[in-house]
Phi, psi and omega in degrees: 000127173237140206292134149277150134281139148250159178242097171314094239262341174294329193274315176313309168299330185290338178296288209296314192313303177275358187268158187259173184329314212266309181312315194281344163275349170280353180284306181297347176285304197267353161252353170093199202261354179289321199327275209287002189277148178288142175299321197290092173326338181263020175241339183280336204242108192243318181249167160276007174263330167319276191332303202274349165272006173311308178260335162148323177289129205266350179198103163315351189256314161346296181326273200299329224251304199278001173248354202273034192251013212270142162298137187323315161288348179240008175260013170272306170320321187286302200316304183303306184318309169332284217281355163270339139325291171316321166306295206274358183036050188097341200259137187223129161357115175273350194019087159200119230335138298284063156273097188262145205242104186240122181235159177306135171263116142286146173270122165253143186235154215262166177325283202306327179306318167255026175266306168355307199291183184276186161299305196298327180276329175265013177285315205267022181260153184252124182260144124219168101056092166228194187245230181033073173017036194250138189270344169205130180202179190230188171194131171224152170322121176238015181144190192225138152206160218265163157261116178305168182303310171279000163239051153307317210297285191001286211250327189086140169276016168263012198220002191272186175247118157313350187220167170271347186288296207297297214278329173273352179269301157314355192256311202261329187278348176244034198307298146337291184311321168260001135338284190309321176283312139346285180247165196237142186273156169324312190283307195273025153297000000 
């Protein structure tokens, strides 16, 4: 005869939360490994070795190691592509009549702007190098706004968000990446 258990799937993720490696793979073995996936894509996808196994790819330092001869903005530009891919879970442009497209807005800000700011305001800035004859300047996430559909070419649909949720929550954790996309470091000036 064989017996059931039920399980309290709250007490169970806290179980999974506190087990170290080898407990947590015996959790996904009798529960499988979705059980234990966060629902919120932005609580799974925190990193780009997240995004890329996100999507398929089993080992983000290969990835990188088979890309890295690429110039920094456009091995920046793939790296997005990944984690907006990763994001959006499947979901891609209907280009279709009041369909909107949504990406992260940065602010960029010049050398004098950020000697200005508090501590607390140049924390959240990404610094390099920029150019238009500024010996320094930065750039930060200040949010997500959508593109109608007839000017997408603006951002490309391989970079939109499905949600204003989606494209300011990538603009601020990823920021660095698109920094590397955005602006040029001093040496490759």
């Amino acid at each position: 005869m064989k017996e059931e258990i039920a399980v309290n799937k709250v007490d169970l993720l806290s179980a999974y939360k506190n087990a170290n490696n080898e407990q947590k793979d015996l959790l996904e073995h009798l529960f499988g490994s979705e059980v234990f996936k966060p629902a919120d894509v932005k609580e799974r996808i925190k990193t780009f070795a997240d995004a890329t196994k996100a999507v398929g790819i089993e080992s983000p330092e290969e990835w990188e190691e088979q890309h890295s001869c690429l110039e920094p903005e456009v091995l920046a530009y793939f790296k997005l592509r990944i984690i907006t891919k990763a994001l959006n879970e499947g979901w891609e442009p209907k280009f279709s009549p009041g369909e909107y497209l949504w990406a992260p807005q940065f602010l960029f800000y010049t050398k004098e702007k950020i000697e200005k700011m508090n501590a607390e305001t140049k924390a959240r800035v990404v610094r390099r190098s920029g150019s238009y004859g500024f010996s320094y300047s930065g750039v930060s996430c200040w949010g997500a706004g959508f593109v109608p559909l007839n000017a997408g070419e603006v951002i490309g649909p391989r970079l939109a968000f499905k949600s204003k949720e989606l494209a300011e929550y990538a603009g601020k954790q990823f920021l660095e990446i698109y920094a590397d996309f955005c602006l040029k470091s001093k040496e490759n000036l």
